[in-house]
N, C-alpha and C positions, 0 to 999 in steps of 0.2 A: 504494500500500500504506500501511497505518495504519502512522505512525511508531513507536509502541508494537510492534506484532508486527514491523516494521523492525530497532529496533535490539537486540528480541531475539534475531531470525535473525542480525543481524552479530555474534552474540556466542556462534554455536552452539546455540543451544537448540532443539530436533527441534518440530516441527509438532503432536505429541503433547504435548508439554510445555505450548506455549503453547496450547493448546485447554484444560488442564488446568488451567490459571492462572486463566482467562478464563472456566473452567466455575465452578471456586470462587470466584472472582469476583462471580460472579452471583449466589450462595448465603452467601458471608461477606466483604465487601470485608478484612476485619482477616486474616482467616487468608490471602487472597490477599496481602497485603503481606508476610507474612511469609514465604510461599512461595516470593514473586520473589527478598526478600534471601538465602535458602538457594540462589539457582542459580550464586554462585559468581562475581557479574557484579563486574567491577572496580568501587570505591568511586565514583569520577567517573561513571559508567556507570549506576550503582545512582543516584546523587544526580539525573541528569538523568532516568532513566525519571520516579521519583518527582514531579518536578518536572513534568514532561508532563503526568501523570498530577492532579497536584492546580491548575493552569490552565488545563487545560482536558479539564474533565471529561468533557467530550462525543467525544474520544476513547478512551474506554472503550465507549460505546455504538458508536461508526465501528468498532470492531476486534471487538466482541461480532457485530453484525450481518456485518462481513466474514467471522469465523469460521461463521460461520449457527448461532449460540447464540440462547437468546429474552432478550431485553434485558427481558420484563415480569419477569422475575425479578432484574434489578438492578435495576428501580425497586423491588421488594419488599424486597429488600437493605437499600435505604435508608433506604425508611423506617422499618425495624428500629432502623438506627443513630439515628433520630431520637429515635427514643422512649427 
C-alpha cells in the first residue's frame, strides 16, 4: 500500500475521504494541501505526510493510480502550477 493512503488510514480517515483528497489532487495540488491540513491529522503527522509528499513526488502518482484516478490530470495540475 502507498505510504501516503497508509498513514492516512492509520489516522482514521474513511476510503471516501482519501479518494477525495486525491481527486482534488489531480485538479488543484494547493486546494489539496489545504484539505489534508483540515483533517485534523496530528502536527508531526501533518509534517511527515507533507514531507513524503514533497521527496518524493512520484508517490502521488503510486496512490493516484492505486486509487484508479487518471494521473493525466495531475500532470495537467502541474503544469498549471508552472505557469
Amino acid at each position: 500500500m502507498n505510504p501516503i493512503i497508509a498513514m492516512l488510514k492509520e489516522n482514521n480517515i474513511s476510503d471516501q475521504q482519501i479518494s477525495e483528497i486525491f481527486e482534488v489532487l489531480t485538479q488543484n495540488p494547493l486546494a489539496a494541501m489545504a484539505t489534508i491540513s483540515q483533517l485534523g491529522l496530528p502536527q508531526e503527522k501533518l509534517q511527515a505526510l507533507m514531507g513524503q509528499v514533497m521527496q518524493n513526488p512520484a508517490l502521488i502518482k503510486e496512490a493516484v493510480e492505486e486509487l484508479g484516478l487518471d494521473f493525466a490530470k495531475v500532470e495537467a495540475a502541474k503544469e498549471q502550477l508552472s505557469k
